[in-house]
C-alpha positions, 0 to 999 in steps of 0.5 A: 227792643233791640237787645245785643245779648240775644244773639250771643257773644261768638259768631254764628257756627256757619261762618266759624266753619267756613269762612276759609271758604272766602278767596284771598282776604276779601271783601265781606257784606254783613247784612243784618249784622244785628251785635256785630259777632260775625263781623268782628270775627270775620275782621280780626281773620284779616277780611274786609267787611262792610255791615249794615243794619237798619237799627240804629241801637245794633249799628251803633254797636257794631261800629263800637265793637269793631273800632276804628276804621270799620264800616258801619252803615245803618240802613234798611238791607232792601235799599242798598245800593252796591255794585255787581260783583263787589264782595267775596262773601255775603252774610245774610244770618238771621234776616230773612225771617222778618222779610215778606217773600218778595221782599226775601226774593228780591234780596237774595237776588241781590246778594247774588249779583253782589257776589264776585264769581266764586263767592260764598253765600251764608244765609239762615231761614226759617223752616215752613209751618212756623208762622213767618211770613217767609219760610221754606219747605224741606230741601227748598231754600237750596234750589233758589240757587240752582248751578251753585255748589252747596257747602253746607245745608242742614234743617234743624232746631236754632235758637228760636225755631226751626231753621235751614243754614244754608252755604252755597259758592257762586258759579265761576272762576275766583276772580284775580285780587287787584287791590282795587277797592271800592262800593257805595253805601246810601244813608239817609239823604248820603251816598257814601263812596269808599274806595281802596287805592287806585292808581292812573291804571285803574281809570276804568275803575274811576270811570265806573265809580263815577258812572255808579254814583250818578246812578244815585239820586242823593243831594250829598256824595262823600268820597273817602280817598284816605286809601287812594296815594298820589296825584292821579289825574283819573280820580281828580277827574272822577271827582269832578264828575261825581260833584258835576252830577250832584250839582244837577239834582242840587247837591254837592260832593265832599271829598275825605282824606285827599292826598296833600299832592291831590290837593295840589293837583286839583288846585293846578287843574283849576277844579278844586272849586267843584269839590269840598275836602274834609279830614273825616267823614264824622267832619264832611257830615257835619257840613250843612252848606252846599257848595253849589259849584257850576257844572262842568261843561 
């Protein structure tokens, strides 16, 4: 039984201490995000984070507790599906301990790729001979990330058992602040694209969201455009796109918070009739109906 007492009320002492680690305000992956402690200390210190939990009861929660405007998905860590390079921080506190070791494996290697260069990794995991199914000897969590600069490793008694904490940086150069926005959350038969602005520059962006979305195999897309201003022939073209690939696997593709001159705009060029529009996403979920709009050629 999930209960959001249990992890306390502050957030977790790694994070508190080193989140002025994290470049330039920006974007964090909560993984596991249990009552949401991290997530709202981390947002109230001015960054972008997205959390993820696959109990529906620790989702709910978080979502209350951060308010409007959070993002919020629940969904199990291990189907994820996020591009390479997307976050300035990864949180991965209090998860690896109900993970099987391939399992563990396998998502750190994906929150490795998920790290911008110079990225910060927060991670917590048992230490060996307590009966979890993974758990790491002494000094060993460290060397999973070799070339990594270790900020912070410590083995001691938590809460419940002996635990390593861990904070390691990227190799690379801290990577330029474009403001350009944007990754994917997959929930139940929906794949969620989020986006910040993009301007007529950024085609190459709407190129790559487009190109990530077709990777995804989910009947529904819903693209969230409410941080996106102007009529920008790229992104009505990158709507088209996503809404073209998700009629092939018998789909369709909604549209939120579409500027009125996008909207416009998509009527002008004739390929409204490919993508519906809603207010919110709580609205786009709610439709049942596909559109089934005929392929682009």
């Amino acid at each position: 039984m999930w209960n959001s007492d249990w992890l306390g009320h502050g957030p977790n002492r790694i994070v508190h201490d080193h989140a002025h680690l994290i470049q330039h305000k920006g974007r964090v992956l909560d993984l596991g995000c249990g009552n949401g402690r991290d997530s709202l200390y981390l947002r109230k210190a001015g960054f972008s984070v997205l959390a993820v939990d696959s109990n529906p009861d620790a989702a709910r929660h978080t979502r209350h507790l951060l308010g409007s405007g959070a993002t919020v998905a629940q969904i199990d860590a291990r189907y994820l599906c996020l591009p390479d390079n997307a976050f300035d921080a990864v949180v991965l506190i209090g998860l690896i301990h109900n993970l099987e070791p391939t399992q563990a494996d396998a998502l750190c290697t994906r929150a490795r790729n998920w790290l911008n260069p110079g990225g910060v990794l927060f991670m917590t995991a048992p230490l060996k001979g307590q009966g979890y199914a993974c758990e790491y000897g002494p000094g060993e969590l460290p060397k999973c990330f070799p070339g990594w600069t270790v900020e912070l490793h410590e083995e001691k008694s938590g809460m419940t058992h002996e635990v390593i904490l861990l904070v390691v940086r990227k190799p690379g150069n801290l990577v330029e602040d474009t403001g350009v926005r944007y990754n994917m959350v997959v929930d139940d038969d929906t794949l969620f694209v989020l986006t910040g602005d993009i301007s007529e520059a950024e085609a190459n962006t709407c190129r790559a969201i487009r190109d990530e979305a077709a990777g995804v195999t989910t009947p529904r897309v819903i693209c969230d455009l409410s941080a996106t201003c102007g009529a920008r022939d790229s992104v009505v073209e990158m709507l088209v796109g996503i809404a073209a690939d998700a009629h092939h696997r018998g789909g369709d593709l909604i549209a939120v918070g579409v500027p009125p001159e996008m909207v416009a705009r998509m009527g002008a060029m004739q390929v409204d009739r490919y993508v519906m529009t809603a207010d919110s996403i709580s609205e786009a979920k709610a439709v049942r109906t596909p559109l089934h709009a005929p392929a682009r050629d």
